[in-house]
C-alpha positions as CSV (number, residue, x, y, z in Angstrom):
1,X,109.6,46.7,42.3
2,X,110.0,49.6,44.6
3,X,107.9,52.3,43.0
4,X,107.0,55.2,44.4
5,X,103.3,55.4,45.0
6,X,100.4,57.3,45.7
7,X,98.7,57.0,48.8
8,X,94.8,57.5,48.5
9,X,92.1,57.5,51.3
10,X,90.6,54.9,49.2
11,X,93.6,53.0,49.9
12,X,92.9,53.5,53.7
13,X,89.5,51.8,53.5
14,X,90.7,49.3,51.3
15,X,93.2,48.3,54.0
16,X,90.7,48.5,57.0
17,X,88.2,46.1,54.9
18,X,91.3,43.1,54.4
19,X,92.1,43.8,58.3
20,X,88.8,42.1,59.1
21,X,88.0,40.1,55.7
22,X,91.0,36.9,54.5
23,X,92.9,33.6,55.8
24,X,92.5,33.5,59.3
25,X,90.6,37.0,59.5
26,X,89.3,35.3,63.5
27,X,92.7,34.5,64.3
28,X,94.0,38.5,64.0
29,X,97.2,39.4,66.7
30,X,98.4,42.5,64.8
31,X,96.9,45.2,62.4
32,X,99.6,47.8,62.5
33,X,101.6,51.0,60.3
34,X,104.8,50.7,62.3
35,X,107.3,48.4,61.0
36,X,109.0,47.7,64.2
37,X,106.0,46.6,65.9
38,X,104.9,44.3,62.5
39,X,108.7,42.8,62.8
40,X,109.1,42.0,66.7
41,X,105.5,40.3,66.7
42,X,106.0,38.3,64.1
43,X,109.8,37.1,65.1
44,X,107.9,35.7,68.3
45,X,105.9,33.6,66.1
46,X,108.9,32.7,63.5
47,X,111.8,33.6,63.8
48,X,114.4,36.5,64.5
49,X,114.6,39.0,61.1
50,X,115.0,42.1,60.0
51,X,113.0,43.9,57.4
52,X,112.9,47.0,55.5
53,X,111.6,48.6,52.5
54,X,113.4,47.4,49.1
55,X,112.8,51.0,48.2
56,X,113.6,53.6,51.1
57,X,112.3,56.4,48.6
58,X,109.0,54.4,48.5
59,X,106.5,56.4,50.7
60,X,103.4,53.9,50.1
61,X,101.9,53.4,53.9
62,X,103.2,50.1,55.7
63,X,100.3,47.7,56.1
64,X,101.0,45.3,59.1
65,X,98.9,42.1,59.4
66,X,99.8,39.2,61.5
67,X,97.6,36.5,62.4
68,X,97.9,32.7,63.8
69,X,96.5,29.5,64.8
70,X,97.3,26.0,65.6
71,X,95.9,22.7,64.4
72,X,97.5,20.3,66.9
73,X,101.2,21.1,66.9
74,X,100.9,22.4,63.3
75,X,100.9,26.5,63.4
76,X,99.3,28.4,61.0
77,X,100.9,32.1,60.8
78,X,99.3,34.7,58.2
79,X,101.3,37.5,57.0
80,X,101.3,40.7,55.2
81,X,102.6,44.1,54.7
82,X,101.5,46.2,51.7
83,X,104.3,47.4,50.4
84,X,107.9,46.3,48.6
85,X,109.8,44.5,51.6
86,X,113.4,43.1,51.8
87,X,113.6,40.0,54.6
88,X,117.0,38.6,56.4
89,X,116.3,35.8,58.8
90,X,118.9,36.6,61.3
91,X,119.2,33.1,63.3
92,X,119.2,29.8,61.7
93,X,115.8,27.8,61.5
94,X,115.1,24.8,63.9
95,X,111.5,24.1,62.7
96,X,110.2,23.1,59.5
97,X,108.9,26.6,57.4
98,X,106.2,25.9,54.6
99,X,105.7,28.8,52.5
100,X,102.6,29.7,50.7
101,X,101.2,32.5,48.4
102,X,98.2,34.1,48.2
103,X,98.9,36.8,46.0
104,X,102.2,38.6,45.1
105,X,105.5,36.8,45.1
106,X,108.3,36.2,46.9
107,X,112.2,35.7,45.9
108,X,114.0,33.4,48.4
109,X,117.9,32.9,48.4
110,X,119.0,30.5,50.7
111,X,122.6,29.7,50.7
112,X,123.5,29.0,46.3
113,X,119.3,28.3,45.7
114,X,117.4,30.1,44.6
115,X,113.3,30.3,44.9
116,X,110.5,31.9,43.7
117,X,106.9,31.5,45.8
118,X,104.1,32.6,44.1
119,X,100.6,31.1,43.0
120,X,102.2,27.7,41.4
121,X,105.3,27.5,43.9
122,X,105.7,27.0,47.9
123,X,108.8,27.1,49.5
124,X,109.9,24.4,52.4
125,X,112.7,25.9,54.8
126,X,114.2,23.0,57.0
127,X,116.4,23.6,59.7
128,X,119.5,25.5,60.2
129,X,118.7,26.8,57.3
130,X,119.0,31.1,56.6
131,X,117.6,33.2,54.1
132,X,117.0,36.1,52.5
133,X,113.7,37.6,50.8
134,X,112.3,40.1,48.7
135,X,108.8,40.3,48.6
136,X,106.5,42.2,46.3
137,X,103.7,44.8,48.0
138,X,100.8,42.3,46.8
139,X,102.0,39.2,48.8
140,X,100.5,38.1,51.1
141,X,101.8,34.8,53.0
142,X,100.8,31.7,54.9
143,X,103.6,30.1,57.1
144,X,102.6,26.2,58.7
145,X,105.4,26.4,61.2
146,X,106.1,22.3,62.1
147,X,108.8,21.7,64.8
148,X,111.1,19.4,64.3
149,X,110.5,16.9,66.6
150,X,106.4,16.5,65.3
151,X,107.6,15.8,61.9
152,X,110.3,13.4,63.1
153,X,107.9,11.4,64.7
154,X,105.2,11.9,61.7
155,X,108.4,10.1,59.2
156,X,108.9,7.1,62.2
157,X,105.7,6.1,62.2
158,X,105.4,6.1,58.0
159,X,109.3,4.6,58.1
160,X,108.6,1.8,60.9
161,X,111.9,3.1,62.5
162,X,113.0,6.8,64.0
163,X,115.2,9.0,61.4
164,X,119.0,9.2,62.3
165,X,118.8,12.8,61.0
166,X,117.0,15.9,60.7
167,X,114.8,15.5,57.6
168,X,115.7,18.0,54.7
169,X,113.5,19.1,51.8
170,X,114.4,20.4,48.5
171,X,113.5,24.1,49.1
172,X,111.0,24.4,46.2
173,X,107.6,23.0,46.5
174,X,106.0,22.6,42.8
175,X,102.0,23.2,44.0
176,X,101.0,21.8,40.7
177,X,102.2,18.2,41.2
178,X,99.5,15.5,41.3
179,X,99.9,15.2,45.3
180,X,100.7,18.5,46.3
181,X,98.0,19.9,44.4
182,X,95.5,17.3,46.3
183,X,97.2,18.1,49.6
184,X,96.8,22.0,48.6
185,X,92.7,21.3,48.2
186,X,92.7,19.8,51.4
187,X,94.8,22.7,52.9
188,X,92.9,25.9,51.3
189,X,89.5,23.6,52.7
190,X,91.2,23.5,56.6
191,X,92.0,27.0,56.5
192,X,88.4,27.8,55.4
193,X,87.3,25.7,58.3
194,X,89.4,27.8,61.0
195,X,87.6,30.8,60.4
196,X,83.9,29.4,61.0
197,X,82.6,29.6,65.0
198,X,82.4,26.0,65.2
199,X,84.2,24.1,62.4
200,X,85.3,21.2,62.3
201,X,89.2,21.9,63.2
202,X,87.8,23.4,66.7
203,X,87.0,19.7,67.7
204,X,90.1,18.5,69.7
205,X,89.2,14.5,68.6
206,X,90.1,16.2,65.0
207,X,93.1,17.7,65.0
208,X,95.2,14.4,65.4
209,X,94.1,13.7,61.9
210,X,94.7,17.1,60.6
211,X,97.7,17.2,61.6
212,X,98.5,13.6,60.0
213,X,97.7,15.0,56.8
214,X,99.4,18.0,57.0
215,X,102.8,16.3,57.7
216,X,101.8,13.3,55.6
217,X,101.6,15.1,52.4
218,X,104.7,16.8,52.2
219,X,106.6,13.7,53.3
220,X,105.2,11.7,49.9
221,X,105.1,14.3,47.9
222,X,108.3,17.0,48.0
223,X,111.1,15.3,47.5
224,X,113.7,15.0,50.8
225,X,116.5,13.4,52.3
226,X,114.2,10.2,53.6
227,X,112.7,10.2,50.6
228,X,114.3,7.1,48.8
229,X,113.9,5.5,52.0
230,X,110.2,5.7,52.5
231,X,109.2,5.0,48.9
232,X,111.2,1.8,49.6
233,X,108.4,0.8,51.8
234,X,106.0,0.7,48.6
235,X,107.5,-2.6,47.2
236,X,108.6,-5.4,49.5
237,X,106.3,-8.1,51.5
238,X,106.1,-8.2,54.6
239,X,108.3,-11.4,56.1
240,X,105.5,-14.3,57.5
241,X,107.8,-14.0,60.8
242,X,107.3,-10.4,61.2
243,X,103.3,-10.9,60.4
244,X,103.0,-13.2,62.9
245,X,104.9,-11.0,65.7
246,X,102.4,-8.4,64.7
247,X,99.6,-10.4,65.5
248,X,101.4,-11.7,68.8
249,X,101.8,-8.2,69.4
250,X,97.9,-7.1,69.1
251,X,97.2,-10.6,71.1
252,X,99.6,-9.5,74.4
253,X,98.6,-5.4,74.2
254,X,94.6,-5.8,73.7
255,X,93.9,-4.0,76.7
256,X,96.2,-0.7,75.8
257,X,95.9,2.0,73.6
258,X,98.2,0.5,70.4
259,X,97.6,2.2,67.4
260,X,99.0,1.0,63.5
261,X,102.7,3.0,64.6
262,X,102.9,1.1,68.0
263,X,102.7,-2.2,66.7
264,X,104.5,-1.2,62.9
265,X,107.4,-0.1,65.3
266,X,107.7,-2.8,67.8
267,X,108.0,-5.4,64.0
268,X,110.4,-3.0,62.7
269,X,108.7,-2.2,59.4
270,X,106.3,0.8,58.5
271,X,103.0,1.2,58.8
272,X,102.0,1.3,55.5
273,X,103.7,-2.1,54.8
274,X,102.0,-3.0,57.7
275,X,98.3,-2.5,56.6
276,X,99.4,-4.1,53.1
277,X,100.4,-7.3,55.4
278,X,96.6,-7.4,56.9
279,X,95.1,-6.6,53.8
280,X,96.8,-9.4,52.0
281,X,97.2,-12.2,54.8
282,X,93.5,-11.3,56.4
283,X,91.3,-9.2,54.5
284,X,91.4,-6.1,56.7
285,X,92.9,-3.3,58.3
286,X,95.2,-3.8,62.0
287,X,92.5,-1.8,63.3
288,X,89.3,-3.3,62.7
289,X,91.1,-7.0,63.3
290,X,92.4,-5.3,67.2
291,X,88.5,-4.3,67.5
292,X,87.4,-7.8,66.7
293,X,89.7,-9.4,68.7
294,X,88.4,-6.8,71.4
295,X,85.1,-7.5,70.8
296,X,85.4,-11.6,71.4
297,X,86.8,-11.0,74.5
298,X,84.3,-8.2,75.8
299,X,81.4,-10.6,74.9
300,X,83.0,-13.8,76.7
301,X,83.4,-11.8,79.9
302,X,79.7,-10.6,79.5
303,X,79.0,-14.6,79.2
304,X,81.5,-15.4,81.7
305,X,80.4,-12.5,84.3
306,X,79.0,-13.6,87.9
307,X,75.3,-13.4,88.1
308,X,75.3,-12.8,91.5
309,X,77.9,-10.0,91.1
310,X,77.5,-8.8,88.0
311,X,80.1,-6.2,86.0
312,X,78.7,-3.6,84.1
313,X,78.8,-3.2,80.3
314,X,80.5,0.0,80.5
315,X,83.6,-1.7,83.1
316,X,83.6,-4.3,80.9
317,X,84.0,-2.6,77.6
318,X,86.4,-0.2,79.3
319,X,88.3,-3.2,79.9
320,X,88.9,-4.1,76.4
321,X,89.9,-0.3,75.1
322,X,86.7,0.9,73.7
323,X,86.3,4.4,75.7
324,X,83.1,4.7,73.6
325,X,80.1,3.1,74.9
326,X,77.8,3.5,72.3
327,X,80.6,3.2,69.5
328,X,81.4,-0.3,71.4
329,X,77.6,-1.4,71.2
330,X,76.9,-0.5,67.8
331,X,80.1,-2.7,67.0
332,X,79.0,-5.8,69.2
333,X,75.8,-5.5,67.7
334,X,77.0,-5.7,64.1
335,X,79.1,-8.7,65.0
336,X,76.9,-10.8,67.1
337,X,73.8,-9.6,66.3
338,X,72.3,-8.4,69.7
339,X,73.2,-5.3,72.2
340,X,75.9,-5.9,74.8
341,X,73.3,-4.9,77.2
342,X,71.1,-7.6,76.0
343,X,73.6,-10.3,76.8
344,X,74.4,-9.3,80.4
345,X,70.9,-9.6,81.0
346,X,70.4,-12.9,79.6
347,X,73.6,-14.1,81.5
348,X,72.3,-12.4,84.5
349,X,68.2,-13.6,83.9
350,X,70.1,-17.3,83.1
351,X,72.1,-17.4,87.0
């Protein structure tokens, strides 16, 4: 590591052809030769550290990239710098760092561990955590930068209950575990998606889920210090008691936005445990038993409404938390074999 090199024109183009070509090549902030300028953008993004060559004989050109997204509160930072670097982060961490290859590899030391990230091995700094690094000049990098507080609330609402402390991970991620290696596929398949014009990942209604699986993955798959805790949730039923304040629960908040955490929360359990409850006990899912619930009461006020004053279908399904009207029709159709529209008008034909 640390060779002196020769530095071609071919090398030149070469460099000028990844600049616009890679991960995240539409999300570019910085193509740079100064070190400096490569080290202060990317500490706004990250954190505070200081690089320099692992060689200062080595006179191979310095090859700046910096790049960076976000997919909800999940940020996706893409460096690289061509040549053999050395890495101290100055400050200690207070976000969640997952480190990724995409070529070349990376030695972490973080207080007595010891890492290496390279094409079979992440890395998952957690906070308050420092480190050191020595990279090769192949590798190039992908940071997902999580704070703490989205990953916090990510572990409640698979717990049933908010963490007492900060979450910390084991700081080497083995990419070739069963999990991981499914959450990588569906991580290398995001990415892909950020570069198109219109992919799916620019849809703001999408990133919600994204972002669930992003945070999901890591929290069932890399072993952590809540770990024991939420793999408890796999095993025991669900108390009858607790079902039934569930279901009281959906009853009293039909009208408002609940989602599966709300109502695993307000019972105290997670919500995993709490879709193997409905699944045993009913035969379905906490959401598709709040939309039937919502759909009986949406098509007794169309068969209650005034004919004389009639509301519309729209008010009406507003009412009961469906915000989209043809979603809610294709529903009420399913179920009761007509359009809403149809039954206001019978209602309204019938006063």
């Amino acid at each position: 590591m640390g060779e002196h090199r020769r530095h071609t024109v071919d090398d030149d183009a070469e460099w000028v052809r990844a600049a616009m070509t890679g991960p995240l090549a539409r999300h570019r902030l910085l193509s740079t030769a100064d070190v400096d300028e490569f080290c202060s953008r990317a500490s706004q993004i990250l954190s505070v550290h200081d690089i320099h060559r692992t060689n200062a004989l080595d006179t191979a050109p310095f090859r700046g990239q910096v790049r960076a997204t976000s997919v909800g509160d999940v940020q996706f930072v893409y460096l690289e710098q061509g040549v053999d670097m050395d890495v101290d982060i100055l400050e200690r961490l207070d976000y969640y760092d997952v480190m990724l290859a995409y070529s070349g590899t990376n030695e972490i030391t973080c207080s007595d561990r010891l890492s290496k990230v390279g094409a079979a091995h992440g890395a998952l700094l957690s906070p308050r955590m420092r480190a050191r690094m020595r990279m090769d000049a192949d590798y190039r990098q992908m940071h997902l930068r999580i704070d703490q507080h989205v990953l916090n609330q990510r572990l409640e609402n698979l717990l049933g209950r908010p963490p007492h402390d900060p979450v910390i991970f084991d700081l080497t991620m083995d990419l070739s575990s069963p999990r991981l290696s499914t959450w990588m596929s569906s991580l290398r398949l995001l990415i892909h998606d950020l570069d198109k014009e219109d992919g799916l990942t620019r849809h703001l209604l999408a990133a919600t889920s994204w972002q669930d699986m992003l945070l999901t993955g890591p929290l069932v798959s890399h072993p952590h210090s809540y770990s024991a805790a939420l793999h408890e949730q796999d095993h025991p039923r669900v108390h009858r008691r607790t079902f039934k304040q569930a279901l009281d629960f959906c009853d009293e908040h039909l009208a408002d936005p609940v989602t599966v955490g709300d109502i695993a929360r307000h019972v105290g359990i997670s919500a995993r445990s709490l879709q193997r409850a409905f699944q045993e006990e009913l035969g379905t899912s906490p959401t598709r038993y709040l939309q039937s619930l919502r759909l009986a009461q949406a098509r007794q006020d169309l068969l209650e409404m005034d004919p004389a004053s009639p509301e519309s279908v729209t008010q009406i399904a507003h009412r009961w938390g469906f915000v989209h009207l043809s979603r809610f029709a294709a529903a009420y159709r399913k179920r009761y074999g007509e359009a809403p529209s149809a039954t206001a008008m019978r209602v309204v034909a019938g006063g």
